[in-house]
C-alpha positions in Angstrom: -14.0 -25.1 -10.9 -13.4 -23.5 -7.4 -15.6 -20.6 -6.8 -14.4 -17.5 -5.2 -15.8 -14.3 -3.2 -13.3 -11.9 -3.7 -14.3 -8.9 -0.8 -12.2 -4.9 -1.5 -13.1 -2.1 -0.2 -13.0 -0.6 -3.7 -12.4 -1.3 -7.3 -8.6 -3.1 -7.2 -6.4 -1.0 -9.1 -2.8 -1.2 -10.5 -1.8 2.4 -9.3 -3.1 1.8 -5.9 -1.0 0.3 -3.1 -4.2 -1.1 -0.7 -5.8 -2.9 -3.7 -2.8 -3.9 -5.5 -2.3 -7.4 -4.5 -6.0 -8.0 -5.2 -5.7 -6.5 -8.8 -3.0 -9.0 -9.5 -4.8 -11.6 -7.7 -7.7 -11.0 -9.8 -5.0 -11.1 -13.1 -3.1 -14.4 -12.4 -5.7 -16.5 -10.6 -8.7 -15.5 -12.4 -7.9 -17.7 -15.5 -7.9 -20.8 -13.1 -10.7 -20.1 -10.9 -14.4 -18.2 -10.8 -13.8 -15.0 -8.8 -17.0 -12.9 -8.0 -15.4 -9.9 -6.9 -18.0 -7.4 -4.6 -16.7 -4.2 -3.4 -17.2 -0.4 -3.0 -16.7 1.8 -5.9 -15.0 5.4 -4.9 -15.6 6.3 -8.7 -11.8 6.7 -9.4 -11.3 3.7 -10.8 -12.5 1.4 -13.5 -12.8 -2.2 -13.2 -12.8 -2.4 -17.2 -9.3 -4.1 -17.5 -10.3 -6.9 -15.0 -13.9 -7.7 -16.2 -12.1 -10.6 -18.5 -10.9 -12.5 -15.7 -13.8 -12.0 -13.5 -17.5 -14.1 -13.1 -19.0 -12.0 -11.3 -18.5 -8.1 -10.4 -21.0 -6.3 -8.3 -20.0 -2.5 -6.3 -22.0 -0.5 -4.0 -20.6 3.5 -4.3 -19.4 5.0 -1.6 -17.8 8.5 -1.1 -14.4 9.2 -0.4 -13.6 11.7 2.4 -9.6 12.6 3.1 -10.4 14.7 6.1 -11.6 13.3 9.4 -14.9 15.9 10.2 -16.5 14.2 6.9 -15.2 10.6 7.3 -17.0 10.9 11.0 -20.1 11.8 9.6 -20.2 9.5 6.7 -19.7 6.3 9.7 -22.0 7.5 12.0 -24.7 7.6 9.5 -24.5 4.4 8.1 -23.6 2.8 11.4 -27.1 3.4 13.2 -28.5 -0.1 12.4 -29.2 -2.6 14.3 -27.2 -4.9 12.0 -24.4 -2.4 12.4 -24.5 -2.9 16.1 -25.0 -6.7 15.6 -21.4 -6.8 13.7 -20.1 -4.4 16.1 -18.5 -2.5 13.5 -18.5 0.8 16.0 -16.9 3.7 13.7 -16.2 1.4 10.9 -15.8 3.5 7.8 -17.3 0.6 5.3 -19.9 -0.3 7.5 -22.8 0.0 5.2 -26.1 -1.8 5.4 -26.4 -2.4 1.6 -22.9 -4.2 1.3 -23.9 -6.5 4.1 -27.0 -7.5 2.6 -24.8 -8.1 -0.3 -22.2 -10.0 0.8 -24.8 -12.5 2.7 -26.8 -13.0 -0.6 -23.6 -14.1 -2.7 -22.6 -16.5 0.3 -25.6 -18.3 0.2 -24.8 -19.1 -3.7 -22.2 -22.1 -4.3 -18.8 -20.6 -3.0 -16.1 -22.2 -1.7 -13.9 -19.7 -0.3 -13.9 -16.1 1.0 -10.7 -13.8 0.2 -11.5 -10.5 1.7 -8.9 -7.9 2.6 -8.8 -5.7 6.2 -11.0 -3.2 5.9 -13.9 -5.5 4.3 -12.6 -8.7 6.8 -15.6 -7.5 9.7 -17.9 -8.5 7.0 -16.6 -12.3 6.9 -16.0 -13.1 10.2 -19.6 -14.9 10.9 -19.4 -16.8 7.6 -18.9 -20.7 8.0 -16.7 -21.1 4.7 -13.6 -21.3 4.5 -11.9 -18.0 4.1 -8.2 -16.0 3.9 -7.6 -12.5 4.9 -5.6 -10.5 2.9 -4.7 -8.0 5.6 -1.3 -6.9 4.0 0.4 -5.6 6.9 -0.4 -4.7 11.1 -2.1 -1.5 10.9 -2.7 -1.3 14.0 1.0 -0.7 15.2 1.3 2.2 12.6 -1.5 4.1 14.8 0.5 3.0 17.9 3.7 4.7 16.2 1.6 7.3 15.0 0.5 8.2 18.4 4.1 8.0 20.3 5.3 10.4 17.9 2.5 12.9 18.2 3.2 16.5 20.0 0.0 17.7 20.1 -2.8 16.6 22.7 -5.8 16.4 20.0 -3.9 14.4 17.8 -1.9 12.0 20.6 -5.6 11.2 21.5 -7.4 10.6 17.9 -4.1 8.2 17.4 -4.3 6.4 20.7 -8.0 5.6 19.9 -7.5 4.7 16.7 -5.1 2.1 17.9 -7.4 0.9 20.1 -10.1 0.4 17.8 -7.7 -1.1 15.2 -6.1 -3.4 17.8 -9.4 -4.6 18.5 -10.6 -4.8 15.3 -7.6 -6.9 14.0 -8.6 -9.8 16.1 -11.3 -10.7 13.5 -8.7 -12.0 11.9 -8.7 -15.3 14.2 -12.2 -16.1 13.0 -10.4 -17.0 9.8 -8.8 -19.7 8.3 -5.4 -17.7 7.3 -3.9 -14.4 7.1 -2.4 -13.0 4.5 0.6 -10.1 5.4 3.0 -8.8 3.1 6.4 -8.7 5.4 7.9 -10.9 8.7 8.0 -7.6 10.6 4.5 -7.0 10.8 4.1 -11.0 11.1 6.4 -10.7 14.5 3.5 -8.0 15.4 0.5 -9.6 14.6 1.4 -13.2 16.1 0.7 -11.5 19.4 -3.1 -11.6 18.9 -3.6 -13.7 15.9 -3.3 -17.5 16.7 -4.4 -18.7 12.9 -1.5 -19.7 10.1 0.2 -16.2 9.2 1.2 -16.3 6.1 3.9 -14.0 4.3 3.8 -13.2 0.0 5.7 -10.0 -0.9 4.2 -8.0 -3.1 5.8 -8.1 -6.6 5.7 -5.3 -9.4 4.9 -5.6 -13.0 8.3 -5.5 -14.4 6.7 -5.5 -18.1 5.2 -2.1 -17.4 7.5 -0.7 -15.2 10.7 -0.6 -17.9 12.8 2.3 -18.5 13.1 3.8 -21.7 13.8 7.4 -21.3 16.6 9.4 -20.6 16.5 12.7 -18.6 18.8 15.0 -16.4 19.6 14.2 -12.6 16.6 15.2 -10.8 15.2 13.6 -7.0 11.8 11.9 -7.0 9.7 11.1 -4.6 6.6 9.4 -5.4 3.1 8.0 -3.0 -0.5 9.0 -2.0 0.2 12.5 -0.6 -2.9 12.5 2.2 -1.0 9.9 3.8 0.7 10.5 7.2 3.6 8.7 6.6 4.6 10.5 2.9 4.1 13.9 4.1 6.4 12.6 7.4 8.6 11.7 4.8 8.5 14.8 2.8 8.8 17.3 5.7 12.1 15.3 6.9 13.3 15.5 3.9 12.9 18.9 3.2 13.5 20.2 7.0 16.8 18.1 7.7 18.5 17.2 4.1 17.5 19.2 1.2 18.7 22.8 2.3 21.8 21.0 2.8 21.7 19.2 -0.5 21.5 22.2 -2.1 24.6 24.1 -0.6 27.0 22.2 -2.7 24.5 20.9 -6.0 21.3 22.4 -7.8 19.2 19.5 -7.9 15.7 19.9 -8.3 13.2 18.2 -6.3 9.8 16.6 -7.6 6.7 14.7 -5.5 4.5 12.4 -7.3 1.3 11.4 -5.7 -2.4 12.4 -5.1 -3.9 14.5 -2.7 -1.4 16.7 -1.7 -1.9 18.5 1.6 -1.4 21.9 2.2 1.9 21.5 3.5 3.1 19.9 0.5 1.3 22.2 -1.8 3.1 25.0 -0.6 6.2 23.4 -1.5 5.5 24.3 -4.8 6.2 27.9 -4.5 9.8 27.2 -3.9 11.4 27.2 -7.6 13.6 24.2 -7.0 10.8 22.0 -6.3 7.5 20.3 -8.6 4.5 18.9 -6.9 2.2 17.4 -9.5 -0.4 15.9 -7.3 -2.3 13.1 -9.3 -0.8 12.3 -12.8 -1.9 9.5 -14.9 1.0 7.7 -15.4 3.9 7.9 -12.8 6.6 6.3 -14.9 7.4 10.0 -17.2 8.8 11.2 -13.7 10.8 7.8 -13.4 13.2 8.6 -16.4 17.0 7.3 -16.1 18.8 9.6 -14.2 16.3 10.0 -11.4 17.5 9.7 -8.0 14.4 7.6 -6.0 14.2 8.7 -2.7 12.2 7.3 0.2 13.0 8.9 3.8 10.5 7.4 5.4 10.5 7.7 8.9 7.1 6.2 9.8 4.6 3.0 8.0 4.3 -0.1 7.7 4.2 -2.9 5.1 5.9 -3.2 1.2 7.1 0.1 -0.2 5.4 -0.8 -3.9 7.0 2.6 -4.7 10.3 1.1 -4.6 10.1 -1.8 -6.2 8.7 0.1 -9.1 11.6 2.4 -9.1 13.9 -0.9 -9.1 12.3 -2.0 -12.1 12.7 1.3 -13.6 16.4 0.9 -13.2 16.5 4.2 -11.0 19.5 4.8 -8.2 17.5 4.5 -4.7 18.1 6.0 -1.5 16.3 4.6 1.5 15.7 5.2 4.9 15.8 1.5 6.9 11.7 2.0 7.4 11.6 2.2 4.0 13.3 -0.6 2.7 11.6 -2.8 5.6 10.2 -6.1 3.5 12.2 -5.6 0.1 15.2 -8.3 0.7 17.7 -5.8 -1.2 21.3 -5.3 -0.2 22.6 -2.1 0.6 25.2 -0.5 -1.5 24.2 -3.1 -4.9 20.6 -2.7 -5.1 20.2 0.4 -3.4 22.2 2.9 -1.0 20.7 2.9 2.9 20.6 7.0 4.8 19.3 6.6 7.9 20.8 9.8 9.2 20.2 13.7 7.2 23.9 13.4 6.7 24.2 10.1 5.0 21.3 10.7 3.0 22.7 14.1 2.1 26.0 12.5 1.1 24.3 9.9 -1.0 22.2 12.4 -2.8 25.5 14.1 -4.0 27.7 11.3 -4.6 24.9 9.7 -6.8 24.4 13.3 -8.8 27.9 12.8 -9.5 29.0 9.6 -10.7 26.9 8.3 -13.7 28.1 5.0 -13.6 27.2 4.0 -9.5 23.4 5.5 -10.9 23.3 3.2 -14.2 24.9 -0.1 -11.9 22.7 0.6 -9.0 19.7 0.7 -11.3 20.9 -2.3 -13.5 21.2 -4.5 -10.2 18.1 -3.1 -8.7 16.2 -4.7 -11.8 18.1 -7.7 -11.9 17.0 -8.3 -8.1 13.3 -7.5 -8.5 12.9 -9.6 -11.8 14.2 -12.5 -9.7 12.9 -11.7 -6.2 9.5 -10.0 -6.4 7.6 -11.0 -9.8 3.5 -11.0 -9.3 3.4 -14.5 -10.7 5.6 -15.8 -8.4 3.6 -14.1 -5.2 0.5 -15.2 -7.0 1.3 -18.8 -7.2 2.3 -18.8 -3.7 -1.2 -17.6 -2.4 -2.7 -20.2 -4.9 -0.6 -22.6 -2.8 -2.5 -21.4 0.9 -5.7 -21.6 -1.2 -5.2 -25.4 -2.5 -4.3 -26.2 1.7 -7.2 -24.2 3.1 -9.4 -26.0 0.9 -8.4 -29.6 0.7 
């Protein structure tokens, strides 16, 4: 049976976006081949659920820091080695001596290929097996947008580097055999620098799970990992450009779903129309029918999972063009495109007023994801790469 070294930079989990693809990787492959999965371990998440599908699981802990002051520390620490400098990891967050030591002891055992996603891929890149990088989508363009759209000087600086660093750091990736990306728009981006097979599998969603059962009244949802850059961007549009306007002609109240909220989010609780619940453990008693899904994204990259979930929740979804990028849907059956305050405004009203667009936007949004973006159907295209990269 092929053996496999499954690298993540922490324990893959189904509520996750960055490790989601490797949870479900884990799920459907696992029962054909030997994965030894090694990662970090944040202590969030348990790999309990995946032990039955796994050979081997072995984590080293490492802390999680959402501000930058901490995060700088942390790397600095761990990168004063000379192996550190040897895999010129410079500020490399999951640099960490112990996990390299690691990862070359379970290489010298009988494995036949490396899987390893972006942050982990530095690890791989001197390894003479054959290996695929699961790098999902081109981060180093989201620091490059990040940067244009910067006002202050600080953080026009801390972005520009970034990119740098990242745009560096992405051309590991040609010390592989394949890459792995999520959407043709970050492919376009990426074949720039990376002159190995690029390879695009959308992410799916677990349609099984995600299934609507409950009725509620019309409320707007937004739902993501609230330390991000791009949700709060998201949030603050929304609540800036549409929602005083929303609320002129409806009441409507407002909810965000997602950990780590940041100040500027948390504040938005003190307004009476709106709910921030930071981390909840399961997102889908916010998804009841008769949500409005709203994603006015305005910055990112990659698969919204957030949407395709909503989809398969049979929820009414307005989206920005950014976030919709990768998800194949058409506009005005699956889901209804804003990309201006006005339209998005317009949207939000028409939908809290016609019942039946909501129920036949959310019937065809399921329809379309149960055909288009099922996890056994990405998974068995990856098992396709793996069977060409090996053979």
């Amino acid at each position: 049976m092929l053996k496999i070294l499954l690298i993540c930079h922490d324990i893959p989990s189904k509520t996750v976006g960055a490790t989601l693809p490797f949870y479900h990787l884990i799920k459907e492959l696992g029962k054909k081949y030997d994965i030894n999965l090694v990662s970090f371990d944040s202590d969030k998440y348990s790999i309990k659920e995946l032990e039955k599908y796994l050979d081997e699981f072995h984590s080293i802990t490492i802390p999680e820091y959402l501000d930058f002051k901490n995060q700088l520390k942390y790397t600095v620490k761990n990168m004063l080695s000379y192996d550190n400098i040897n895999t010129k990891s410079f500020l490399n967050y999951y640099y960490h001596k112990d996990m390299s030591k690691l990862i070359k002891e379970k290489t010298t055992e009988d494995i036949d290929l490396i899987i390893t996603d972006m942050p982990m891929a530095f690890y791989a890149k001197n390894i003479k097996l054959p290996k695929i990088v699961y790098a999902f989508d081109a981060v180093s363009n989201y620091n490059y947008n990040m940067y244009k759209k910067s006002n202050r000087i600080f953080s026009k600086i801390y972005w520009y580097l970034n990119y740098l660093k990242i745009h560096r750091y992405e051309k590991v990736y040609n010390s592989f055999d394949c890459c792995v990306l999520v959407n043709n728009k970050d492919k376009k981006l990426l074949k720039k620098d990376i002159n190995i097979p690029i390879e695009v599998i959308s992410n799916g969603v677990d349609t099984r799970f995600f299934k609507n059962n409950l009725e509620d009244n019309v409320k707007l949802v937004f739902l993501g990992d609230m330390s991000t850059p791009p949700n709060n961007d998201a949030v603050k549009y929304f609540i800036e450009k549409i929602y005083p306007e929303v609320l002129k002609e409806i009441s409507v109240n407002f909810y965000i779903v997602g950990r780590n909220p940041s100040d500027y989010i948390k504040r938005l609780s003190e307004n009476p129309n709106i709910c921030v619940t930071g981390s909840v453990d399961d997102v889908r008693k916010y998804l009841t029918k008769g949500t409005i899904f709203i994603t006015p994204m305005i910055s990112g990259t990659g698969i919204k999972n957030k949407i395709l979930e909503a989809m398969s929740m049979e929820l009414a979804v307005i989206s920005t063009s950014i976030g919709i990028s990768g998800i194949n849907a058409d506009n005005n059956i699956h889901y209804l495109l804003a990309d201006t305050p006005d339209e998005f405004k317009k949207k939000i009203i028409q939908l809290n007023n016609d019942r039946t667009l909501r129920e036949d936007l959310g019937i065809n949004a399921r329809l379309f994801v149960e055909k288009n973006y099922s996890w056994k159907i990405s998974m068995h295209k990856f098992d396709e790469i793996i069977n060409k990269i090996i053979t």
